[in-house]
ZAMARGU-4260 file (C-alpha; in steps of 0.2 Angstrom, whole numbers, plus 5000, padded with zeros to 4 digits):
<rodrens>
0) 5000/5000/5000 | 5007/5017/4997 | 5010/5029/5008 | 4998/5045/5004 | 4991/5061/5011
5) 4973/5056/5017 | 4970/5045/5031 | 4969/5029/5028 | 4964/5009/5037 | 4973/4993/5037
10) 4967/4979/5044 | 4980/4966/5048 | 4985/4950/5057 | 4998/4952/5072 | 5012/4941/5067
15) 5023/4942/5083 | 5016/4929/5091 | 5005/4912/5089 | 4989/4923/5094 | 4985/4930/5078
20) 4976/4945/5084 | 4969/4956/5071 | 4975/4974/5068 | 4966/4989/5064 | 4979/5003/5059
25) 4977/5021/5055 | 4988/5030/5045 | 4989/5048/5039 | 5002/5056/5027 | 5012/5039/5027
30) 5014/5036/5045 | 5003/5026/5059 | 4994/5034/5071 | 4983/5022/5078 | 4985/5002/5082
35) 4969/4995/5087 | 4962/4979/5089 | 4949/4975/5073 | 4934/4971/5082 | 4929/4962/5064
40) 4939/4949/5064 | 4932/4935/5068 | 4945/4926/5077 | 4952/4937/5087 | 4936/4947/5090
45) 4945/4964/5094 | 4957/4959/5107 | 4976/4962/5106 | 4991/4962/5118 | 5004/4975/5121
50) 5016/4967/5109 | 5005/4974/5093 | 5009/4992/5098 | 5028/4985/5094 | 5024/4982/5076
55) 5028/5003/5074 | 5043/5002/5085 | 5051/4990/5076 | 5048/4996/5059 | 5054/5014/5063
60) 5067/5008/5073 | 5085/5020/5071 | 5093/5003/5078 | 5085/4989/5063 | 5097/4987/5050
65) 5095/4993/5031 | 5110/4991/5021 | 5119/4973/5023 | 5135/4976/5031 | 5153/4967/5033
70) 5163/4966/5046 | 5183/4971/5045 | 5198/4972/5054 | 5191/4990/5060 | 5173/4988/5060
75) 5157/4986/5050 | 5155/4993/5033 | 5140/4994/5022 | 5140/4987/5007 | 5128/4980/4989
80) 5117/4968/4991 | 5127/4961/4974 | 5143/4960/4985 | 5138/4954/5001 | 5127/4937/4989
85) 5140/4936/4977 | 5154/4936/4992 | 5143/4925/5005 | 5139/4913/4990 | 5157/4913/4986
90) 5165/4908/5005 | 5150/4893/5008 | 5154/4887/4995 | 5172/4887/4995 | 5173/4879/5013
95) 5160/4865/5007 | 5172/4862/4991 | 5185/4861/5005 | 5180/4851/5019 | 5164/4842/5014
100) 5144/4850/5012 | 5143/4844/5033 | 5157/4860/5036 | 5143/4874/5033 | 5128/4873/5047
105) 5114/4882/5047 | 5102/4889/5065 | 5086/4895/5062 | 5076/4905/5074 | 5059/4907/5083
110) 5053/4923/5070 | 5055/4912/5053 | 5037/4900/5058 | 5030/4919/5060 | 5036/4925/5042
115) 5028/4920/5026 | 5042/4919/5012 | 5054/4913/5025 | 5043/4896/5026 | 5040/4895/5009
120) 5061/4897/5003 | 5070/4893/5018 | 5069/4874/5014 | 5074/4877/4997 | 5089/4886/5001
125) 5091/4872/5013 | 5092/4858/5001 | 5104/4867/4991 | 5116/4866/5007 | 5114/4850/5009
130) 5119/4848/5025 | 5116/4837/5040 | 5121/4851/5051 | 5105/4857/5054 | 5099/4866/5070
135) 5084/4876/5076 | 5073/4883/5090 | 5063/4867/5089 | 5075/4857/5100 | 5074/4872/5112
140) 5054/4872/5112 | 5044/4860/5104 | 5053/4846/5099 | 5044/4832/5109 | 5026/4837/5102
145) 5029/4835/5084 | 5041/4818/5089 | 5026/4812/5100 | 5014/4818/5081 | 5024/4809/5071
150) 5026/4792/5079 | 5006/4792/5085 | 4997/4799/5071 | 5011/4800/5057 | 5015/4820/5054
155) 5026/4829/5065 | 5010/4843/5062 | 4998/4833/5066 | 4997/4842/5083 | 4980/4838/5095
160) 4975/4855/5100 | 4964/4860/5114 | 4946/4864/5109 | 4947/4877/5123 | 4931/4884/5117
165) 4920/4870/5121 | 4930/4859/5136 | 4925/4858/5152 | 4938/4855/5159 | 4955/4859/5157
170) 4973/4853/5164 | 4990/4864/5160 | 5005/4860/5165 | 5018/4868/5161 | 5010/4882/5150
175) 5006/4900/5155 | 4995/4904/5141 | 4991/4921/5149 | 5009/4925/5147 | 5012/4916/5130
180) 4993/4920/5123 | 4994/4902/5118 | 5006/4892/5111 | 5004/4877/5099 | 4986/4883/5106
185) 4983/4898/5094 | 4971/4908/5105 | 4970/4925/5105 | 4959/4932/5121 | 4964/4916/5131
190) 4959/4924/5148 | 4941/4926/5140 | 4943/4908/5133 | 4948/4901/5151 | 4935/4913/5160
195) 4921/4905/5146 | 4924/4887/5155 | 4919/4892/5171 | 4905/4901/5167 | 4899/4887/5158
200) 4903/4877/5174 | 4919/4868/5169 | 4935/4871/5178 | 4952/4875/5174 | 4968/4866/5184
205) 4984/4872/5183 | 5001/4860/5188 | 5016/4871/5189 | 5031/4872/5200 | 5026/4894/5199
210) 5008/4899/5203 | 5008/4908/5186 | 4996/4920/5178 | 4988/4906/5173 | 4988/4899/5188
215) 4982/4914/5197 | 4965/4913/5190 | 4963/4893/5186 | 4952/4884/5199 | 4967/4875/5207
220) 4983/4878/5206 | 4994/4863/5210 | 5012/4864/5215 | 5026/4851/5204 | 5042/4848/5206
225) 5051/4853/5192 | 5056/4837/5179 | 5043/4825/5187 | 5028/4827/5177 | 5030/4811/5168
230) 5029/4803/5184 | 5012/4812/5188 | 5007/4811/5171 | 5009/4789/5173 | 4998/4791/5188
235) 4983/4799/5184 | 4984/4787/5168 | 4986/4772/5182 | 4970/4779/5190 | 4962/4781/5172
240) 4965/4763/5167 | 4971/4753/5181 | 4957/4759/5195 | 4945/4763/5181 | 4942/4757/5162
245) 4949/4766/5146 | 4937/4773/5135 | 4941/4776/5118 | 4924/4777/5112 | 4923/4777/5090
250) 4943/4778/5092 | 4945/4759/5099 | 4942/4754/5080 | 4958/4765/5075 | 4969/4763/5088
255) 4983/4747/5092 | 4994/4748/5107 | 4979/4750/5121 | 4986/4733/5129 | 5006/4737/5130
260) 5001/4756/5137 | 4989/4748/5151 | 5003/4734/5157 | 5016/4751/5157 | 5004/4761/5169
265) 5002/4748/5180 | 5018/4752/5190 | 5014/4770/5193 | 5002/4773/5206 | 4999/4790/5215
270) 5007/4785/5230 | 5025/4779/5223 | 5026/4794/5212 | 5020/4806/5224 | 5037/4807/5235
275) 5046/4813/5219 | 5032/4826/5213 | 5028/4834/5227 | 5010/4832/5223 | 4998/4823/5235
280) 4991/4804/5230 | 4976/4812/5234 | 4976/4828/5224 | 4983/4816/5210 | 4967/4802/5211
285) 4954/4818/5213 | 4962/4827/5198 | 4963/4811/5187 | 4943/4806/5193 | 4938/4825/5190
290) 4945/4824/5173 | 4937/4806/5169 | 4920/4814/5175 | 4920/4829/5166 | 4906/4830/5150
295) 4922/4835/5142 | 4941/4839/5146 | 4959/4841/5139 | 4974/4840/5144 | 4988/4853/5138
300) 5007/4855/5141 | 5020/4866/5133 | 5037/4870/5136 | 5041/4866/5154 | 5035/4850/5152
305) 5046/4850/5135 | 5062/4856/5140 | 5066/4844/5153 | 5074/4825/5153 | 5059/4816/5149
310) 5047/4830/5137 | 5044/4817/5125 | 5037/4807/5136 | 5028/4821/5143 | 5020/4823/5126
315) 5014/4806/5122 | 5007/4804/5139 | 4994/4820/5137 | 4989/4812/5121 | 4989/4795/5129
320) 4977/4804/5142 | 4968/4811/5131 | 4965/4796/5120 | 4961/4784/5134 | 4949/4794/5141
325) 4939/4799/5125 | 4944/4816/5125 | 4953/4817/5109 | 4944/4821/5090 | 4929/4825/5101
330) 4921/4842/5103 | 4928/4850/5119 | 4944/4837/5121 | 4960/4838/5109 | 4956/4841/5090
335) 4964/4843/5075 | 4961/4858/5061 | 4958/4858/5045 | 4968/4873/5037 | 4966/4883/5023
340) 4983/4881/5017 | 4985/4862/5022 | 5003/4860/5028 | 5000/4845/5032 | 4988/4834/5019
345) 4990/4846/5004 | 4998/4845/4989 | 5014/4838/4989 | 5025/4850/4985 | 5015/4865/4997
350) 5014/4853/5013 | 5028/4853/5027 | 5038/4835/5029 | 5029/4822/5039 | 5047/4820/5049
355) 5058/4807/5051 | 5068/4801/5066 | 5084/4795/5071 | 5091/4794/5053 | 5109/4801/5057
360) 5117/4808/5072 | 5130/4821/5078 | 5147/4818/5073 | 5153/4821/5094 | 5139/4817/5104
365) 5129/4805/5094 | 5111/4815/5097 | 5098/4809/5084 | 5090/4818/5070 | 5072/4825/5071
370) 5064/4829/5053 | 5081/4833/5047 | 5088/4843/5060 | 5104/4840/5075 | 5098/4845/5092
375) 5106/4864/5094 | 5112/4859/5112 | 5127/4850/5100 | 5132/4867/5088 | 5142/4873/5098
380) 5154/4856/5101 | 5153/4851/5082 | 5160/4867/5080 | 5174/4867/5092 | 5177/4846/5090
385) 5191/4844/5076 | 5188/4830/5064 | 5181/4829/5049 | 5162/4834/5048 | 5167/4848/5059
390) 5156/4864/5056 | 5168/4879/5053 | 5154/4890/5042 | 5134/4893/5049 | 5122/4903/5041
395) 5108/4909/5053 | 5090/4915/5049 | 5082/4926/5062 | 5088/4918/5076 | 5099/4924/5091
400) 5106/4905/5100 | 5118/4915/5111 | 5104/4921/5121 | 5092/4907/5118 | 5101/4891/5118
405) 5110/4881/5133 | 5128/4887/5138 | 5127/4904/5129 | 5144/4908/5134 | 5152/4891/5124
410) 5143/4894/5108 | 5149/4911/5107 | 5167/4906/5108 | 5162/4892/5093 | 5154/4908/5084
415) 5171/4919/5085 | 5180/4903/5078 | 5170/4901/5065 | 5181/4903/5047 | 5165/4911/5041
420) 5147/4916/5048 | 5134/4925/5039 | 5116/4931/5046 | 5099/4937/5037 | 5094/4949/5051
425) 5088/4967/5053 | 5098/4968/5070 | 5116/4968/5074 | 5115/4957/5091 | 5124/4944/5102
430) 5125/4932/5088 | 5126/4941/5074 | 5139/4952/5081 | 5151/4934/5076 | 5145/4935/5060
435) 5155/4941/5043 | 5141/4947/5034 | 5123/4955/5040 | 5109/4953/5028 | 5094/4963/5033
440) 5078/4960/5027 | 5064/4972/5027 | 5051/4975/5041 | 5036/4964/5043 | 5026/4979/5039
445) 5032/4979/5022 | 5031/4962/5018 | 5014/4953/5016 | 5006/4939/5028 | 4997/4922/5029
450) 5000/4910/5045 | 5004/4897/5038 | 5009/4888/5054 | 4998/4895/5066 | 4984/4892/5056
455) 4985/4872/5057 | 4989/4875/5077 | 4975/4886/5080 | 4957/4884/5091 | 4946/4888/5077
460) 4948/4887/5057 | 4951/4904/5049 | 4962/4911/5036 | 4967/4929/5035 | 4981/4939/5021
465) 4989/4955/5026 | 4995/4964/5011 | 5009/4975/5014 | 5006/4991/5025 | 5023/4999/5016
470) 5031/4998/5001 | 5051/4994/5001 | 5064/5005/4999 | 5071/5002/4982 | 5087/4995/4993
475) 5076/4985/5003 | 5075/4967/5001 | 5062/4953/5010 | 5069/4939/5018 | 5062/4925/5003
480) 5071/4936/4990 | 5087/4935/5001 | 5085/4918/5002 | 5082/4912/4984 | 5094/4923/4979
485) 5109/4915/4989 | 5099/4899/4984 | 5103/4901/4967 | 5120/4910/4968 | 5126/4892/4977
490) 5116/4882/4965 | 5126/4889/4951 | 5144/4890/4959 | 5140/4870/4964 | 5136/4866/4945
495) 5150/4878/4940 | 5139/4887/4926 | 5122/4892/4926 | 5111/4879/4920 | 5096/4884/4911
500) 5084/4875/4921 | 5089/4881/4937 | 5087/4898/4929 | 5071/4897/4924 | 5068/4891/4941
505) 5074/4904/4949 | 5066/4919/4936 | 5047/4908/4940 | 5051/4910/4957 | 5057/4925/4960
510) 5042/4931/4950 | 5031/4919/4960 | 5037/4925/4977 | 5026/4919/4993 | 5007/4926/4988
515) 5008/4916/4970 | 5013/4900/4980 | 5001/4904/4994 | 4986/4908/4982 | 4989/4889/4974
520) 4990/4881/4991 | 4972/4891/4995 | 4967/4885/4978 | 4971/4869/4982 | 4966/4864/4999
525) 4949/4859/5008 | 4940/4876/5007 | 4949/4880/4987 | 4941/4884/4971 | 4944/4863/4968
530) 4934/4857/4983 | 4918/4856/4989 | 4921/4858/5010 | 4912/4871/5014 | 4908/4880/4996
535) 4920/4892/5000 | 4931/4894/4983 | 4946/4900/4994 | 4959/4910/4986 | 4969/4922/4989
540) 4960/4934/4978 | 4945/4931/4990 | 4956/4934/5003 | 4962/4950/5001 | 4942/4955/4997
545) 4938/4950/5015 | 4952/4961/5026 | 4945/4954/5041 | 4948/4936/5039 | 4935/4922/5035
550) 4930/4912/5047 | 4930/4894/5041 | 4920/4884/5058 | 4929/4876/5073 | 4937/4862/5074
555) 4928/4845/5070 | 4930/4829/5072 | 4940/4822/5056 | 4949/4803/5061 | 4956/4793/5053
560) 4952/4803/5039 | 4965/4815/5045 | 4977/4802/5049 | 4994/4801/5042 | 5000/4786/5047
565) 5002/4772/5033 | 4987/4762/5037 | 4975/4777/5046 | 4979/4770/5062 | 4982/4778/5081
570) 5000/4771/5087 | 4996/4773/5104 | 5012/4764/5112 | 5027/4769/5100 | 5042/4757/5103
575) 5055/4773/5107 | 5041/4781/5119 | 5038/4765/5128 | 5058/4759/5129 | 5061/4777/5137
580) 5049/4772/5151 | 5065/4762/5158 | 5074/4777/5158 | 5062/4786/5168 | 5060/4770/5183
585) 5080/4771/5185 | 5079/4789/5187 | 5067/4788/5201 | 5071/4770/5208 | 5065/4773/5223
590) 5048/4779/5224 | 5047/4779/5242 | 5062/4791/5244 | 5060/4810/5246 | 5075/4821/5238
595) 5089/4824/5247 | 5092/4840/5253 | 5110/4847/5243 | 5107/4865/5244 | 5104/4867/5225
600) 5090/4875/5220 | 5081/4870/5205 | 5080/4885/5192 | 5066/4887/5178 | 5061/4901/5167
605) 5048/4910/5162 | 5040/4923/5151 | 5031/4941/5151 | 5017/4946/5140 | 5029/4960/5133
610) 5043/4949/5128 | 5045/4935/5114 | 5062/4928/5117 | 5075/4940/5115 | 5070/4950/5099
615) 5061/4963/5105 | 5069/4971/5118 | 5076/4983/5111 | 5057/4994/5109 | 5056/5005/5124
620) 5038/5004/5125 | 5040/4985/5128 | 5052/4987/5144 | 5041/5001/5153 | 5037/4998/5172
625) 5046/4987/5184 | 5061/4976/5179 | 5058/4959/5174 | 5074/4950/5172 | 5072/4945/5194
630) 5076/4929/5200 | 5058/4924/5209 | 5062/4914/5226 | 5052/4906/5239 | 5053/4917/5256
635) 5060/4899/5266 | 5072/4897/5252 | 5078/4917/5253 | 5078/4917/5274 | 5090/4906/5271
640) 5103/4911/5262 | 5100/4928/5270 | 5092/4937/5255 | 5078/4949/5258 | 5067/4956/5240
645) 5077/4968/5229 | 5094/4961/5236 | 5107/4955/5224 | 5110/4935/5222 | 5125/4926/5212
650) 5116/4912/5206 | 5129/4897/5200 | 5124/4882/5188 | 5138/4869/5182 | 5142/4881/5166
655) 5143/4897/5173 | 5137/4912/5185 | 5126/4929/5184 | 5119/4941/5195 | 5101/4946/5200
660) 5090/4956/5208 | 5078/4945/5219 | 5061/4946/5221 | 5054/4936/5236 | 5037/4927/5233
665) 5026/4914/5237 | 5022/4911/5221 | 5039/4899/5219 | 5036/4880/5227 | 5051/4879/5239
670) 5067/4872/5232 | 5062/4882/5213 | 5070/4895/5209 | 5063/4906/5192 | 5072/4915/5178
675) 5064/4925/5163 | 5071/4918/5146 | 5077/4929/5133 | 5088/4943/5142 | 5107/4946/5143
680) 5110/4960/5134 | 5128/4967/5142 | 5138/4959/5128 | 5149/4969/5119 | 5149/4974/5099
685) 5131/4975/5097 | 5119/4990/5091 | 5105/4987/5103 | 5106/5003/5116 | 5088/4999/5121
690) 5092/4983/5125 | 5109/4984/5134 | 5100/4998/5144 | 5090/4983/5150 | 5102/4970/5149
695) 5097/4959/5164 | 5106/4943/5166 | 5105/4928/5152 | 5095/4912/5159 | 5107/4902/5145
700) 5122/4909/5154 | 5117/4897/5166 | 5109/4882/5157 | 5118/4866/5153 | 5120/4861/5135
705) 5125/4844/5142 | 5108/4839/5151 | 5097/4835/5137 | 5082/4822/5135 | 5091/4806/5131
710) 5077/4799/5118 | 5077/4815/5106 | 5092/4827/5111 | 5080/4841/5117 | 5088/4854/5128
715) 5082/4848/5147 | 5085/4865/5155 | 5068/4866/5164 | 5076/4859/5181 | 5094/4867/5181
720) 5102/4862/5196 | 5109/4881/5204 | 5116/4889/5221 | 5110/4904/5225 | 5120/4915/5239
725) 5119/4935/5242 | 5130/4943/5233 | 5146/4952/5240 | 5141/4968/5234 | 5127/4975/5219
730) 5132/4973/5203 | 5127/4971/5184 | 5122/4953/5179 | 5139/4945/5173 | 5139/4934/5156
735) 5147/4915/5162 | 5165/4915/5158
</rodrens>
């Protein structure tokens, strides 16, 4: 849209979160003076959070990068986008001439599942590596759902979602959707959502080692101990089909394994997992009998359930629960949607890969493969292990792993000794700082938007296109024409002359872009011009004549239809899941004993409406009121180590050491300690004043890249052993050394 004179409306979707929260903006001679939420739209139905208002910030932000720069022996200089491709191109490929394809890795970041062209051509640019050396935020989030998807129902997308609209009753652990606005729960509104059970009479229980905001308005609140909700998880199942009776209901036909999960169960009654928990037998047997008695529940667990030793079997036991209590594919239990742009049974060449597991491993450690990626708790060792296979060039896509990956401080000496490091970024930060080349995209104002993810994780069935609200400079550039064009600059270099296919390729595509590959995907999926599911003739024509978004119906029941496996069939006891079950007994051999007491604290994080990791801390109008990078503490835990609330505490994990403010509260279960996840900005070389004004202290200065879930290589830091003491005199948090 061009800028003009006369006031003008855009309607938009939100895209820095999962929530999806419609926009409505005002603008007058070119610049916004009004984010609102769109009371039109019918998913979001007017509601927005703080982080919306950010969507100026960072598109007018001084700080955001707009030239690509390069880094020399006296400091970064601007330079072409011809010579920063043609120079980036040039290095990767040399090194993989050299050493093998395996020597150039690749991180991707949290923002890239929130950007349309980057979904669409980061595979591509991908393939064209062809490297093994693959990492990603989804080892440091979500991981064990889309393992536990895959091996049950056959897609690592097909991701039950709670039909929170309808439930009545609901069960979180682990998950603060106040704080997250839902996540793999697209929910915009979830405090109305939440509130809407119990005014229809149903309840909402919260299991959680922090009374959290969630927590704070849920009907019960239950107290865990950090990296023992598998045990709990076992025993309301014990109580489910041990002391009761499974009930599949019209999934019994579909489902194999009933027989191997019941004989599993068997072992884990309240009372022997109780010790290790914290939680009562009784409160255990009345929340698994309230849940059984309910007209309709769902269980739900998200990333502190995740992040810990045993997520993935975290994550196959909610949908265990779920499925042997009748909950799942039923209105008001755990769904599936049916998307628009169908990622996950759509055409072929549109969908997202339905996985794969264990199909390589790390060259040092020997962590398995998920869906083609290496866990990221092992970049920084295949980076500093000699040998062959070693990664001594990484490209990363809009992520920051110094700040939001285990043992910070390691993987940023691996960065500086990288022999080359490039970075599609609009910010020079922590990470990127390493890197000899920054390639900046455009804002997300000036790029248009479909949810291509969030959409197939969402409470109800919509679809929504923002066009863009600015044009691009004419030195601007948006991430997908970044991409393809490094894609095609290797492609050539690798075949050593252009072919003529590749471009061709690369001409249809670049005059495709993400809105010609997005409007087939419409066209062809179950509401497109070439269905019949609802008569809608989706498109994205039709799309961009509704601003508001089209509502396409909640979510319906849709197995084994929807099924990905090979014969349409629930694998309800997965041979991986069900052999890491030993693992868990000689973890916790003793069910009768308590822990014994060592000092240590156990440290978790946590997350603010206002932040999203650690990319947007550098807008002022997201860091306003108190601080929020404190270390939470129980009063017992503070009285004694002498600490009183505001005090400075060193807090010491095996990797390193920072200092915090505390903040005294009972809202902390005795023996946890908690974090916020995202912070520790006091690095030097970056151009983030905002941000460093506000550095706080980094939680991954303090997490252990070591501890990871056994079965799938997922970062395990929800549980860091830690010692807190009061610190010898106030000072600013410290990085580990």
């Amino acid at each position: 849209m061009s800028a003009s004179a006369s006031p003008q409306v855009h309607y938009r979707t939100c895209n820095l979160c999962e929530a999806m929260c419609g926009l409505r903006i005002e603008l007058d001679a070119g610049r916004i003076t009004s984010i609102r939420g769109d009371a039109s739209d019918p998913f979001s139905r007017g509601h927005l959070c703080p982080k919306a208002l950010a969507l100026q910030d960072l598109h007018e932000d001084p700080d955001r990068l707009r030239t690509p720069l390069r880094r020399t022996a006296t400091g970064w200089e601007p330079v072409s986008w011809e010579v920063a491709l043609e120079e980036t191109a040039r290095r990767l490929h040399a090194i993989q001439q050299e050493h093998g394809r395996d020597a150039v890795g690749s991180y991707l970041g949290n923002p890239n599942v929130h950007n349309l062209g980057n979904m669409m051509f980061v595979p591509e640019l991908l393939r064209t590596l062809r490297s093994r050396n693959r990492f990603s935020a989804t080892s440091v989030d979500q991981l064990p759902h889309q393992l536990a998807a895959f091996l049950m129902f056959g897609h690592q997308l097909m991701v039950p979602i709670p039909d929170i609209d309808h439930t009545q009753y609901m069960l979180v652990l682990g998950a603060n959707p106040l704080a997250s606005n839902g996540s793999l729960m697209t929910a915009p509104d979830v405090r109305t959502r939440l509130r809407g059970i119990q005014q229809r009479g149903g309840r909402v229980v919260v299991m959680d080692p922090r009374r959290t905001e969630t927590a704070a308005i849920a009907d019960t609140h239950v107290f865990i101990r950090p990296g023992t909700d598998a045990l709990a998880l076992l025993a309301l199942l014990h109580v489910a089909v041990v002391e009761h009776a499974p009930r599949l209901g019209p999934l019994d036909a579909i489902t194999d394994g009933l027989e191997a999960v019941c004989a599993h169960v068997r072992d884990f009654a309240p009372e022997k997992v109780a010790p290790h928990t914290g939680v009562p037998a009784k409160t255990l047997r009345r929340i698994a009998r309230d849940f059984l008695s309910a007209r309709s529940a769902v269980c739900y667990g998200r990333v502190g359930l995740s992040t810990q030793a045993f997520g993935a079997l975290c994550q196959w036991l909610i949908n265990v629960l779920n499925v042997v209590s009748g909950n799942l594919d039923r209105q008001g239990g755990a769904m599936f949607t049916l998307p628009a742009f169908d990622i996950i049974g759509g055409p072929r060449a549109l969908a997202m890969s339905r996985g794969g597991f264990g199909r390589w491993k790390s060259r040092v450690r020997g962590l398995p493969e998920f869906s083609g990626e290496l866990p990221s708790v092992a970049m920084a060792e295949e980076m500093l292990t000699p040998g062959t296979g070693r990664v001594r060039a990484l490209l990363t896509v809009a992520g920051n792993p110094v700040l939001s990956t285990p043992n910070g401080a390691r993987l940023e000496e691996a960065l500086a000794g990288l022999d080359f490091m490039v970075s599609i970024d609009p910010y020079l930060n922590e990470t990127t700082r390493h890197a000899h080349f920054i390639l900046p995209p455009v804002s997300p104002l000036e790029r248009g938007h479909y949810d291509i993810a969030f959409h197939a994780l969402a409470v109800r069935n919509t679809a929504k296109y923002s066009p863009p609200l600015f044009e691009p400079g004419p030195e601007g550039r948006q991430d997908w024409q970044v991409l393809l064009a490094l894609q095609h600059r290797l492609e050539t270099l690798r075949k050593g002359r252009p072919s003529l296919r590749a471009t061709l390729k690369y001409q249809a595509l670049s005059r495709m872009g993400p809105e010609r590959l997005l409007d087939l995907g419409l066209r062809m999926g179950p509401y497109g011009a070439r269905t019949t599911h609802g008569n809608h003739g989706l498109s994205l024509a039709k799309l961009k004549a509704s601003p508001h978004g089209i509502d396409l119906g909640p979510l319906q029941p849709c197995l084994p239809r929807r099924l990905q496996t090979k014969e349409r069939r629930i694998h309800l006891a997965p041979e991986p899941l069900l052999a890491d079950l030993r693992r868990l007994r000689e973890a916790f051999p003793d069910t009768a004993a308590r822990p014994v007491n060592t000092g240590e604290l156990l440290l978790i994080g946590r997350r603010h409406l206002r932040d999203n990791n650690s990319w947007m801390h550098n807008i002022p109008g997201l860091l306003k009121g108190k601080p929020r990078c404190t270390l939470l503490m129980h009063p017992e835990d503070a009285a004694c180590r002498g600490l009183n609330d505001g005090m400075e505490a060193t807090v010491t994990s095996r990797v390193g050491t920072v200092t915090v403010p505390v903040h005294v509260t009972d809202e902390m279960m005795p023996g946890v300690v908690s974090l916020p996840h995202g912070y520790g900005h006091a690095r030097a070389g970056t151009r983030l004043p905002v941000a460093t004004a506000h550095a706080g202290a980094s939680h991954n200065d303090l997490t252990d890249e070591q501890a990871v879930d056994a079965l799938c290589g997922t970062a395990a830091f929800s549980g860091t052993p830690v010692r807190v003491l009061r610190a010898a005199a106030p000072g600013p948090a410290t990085p580990a050394g």
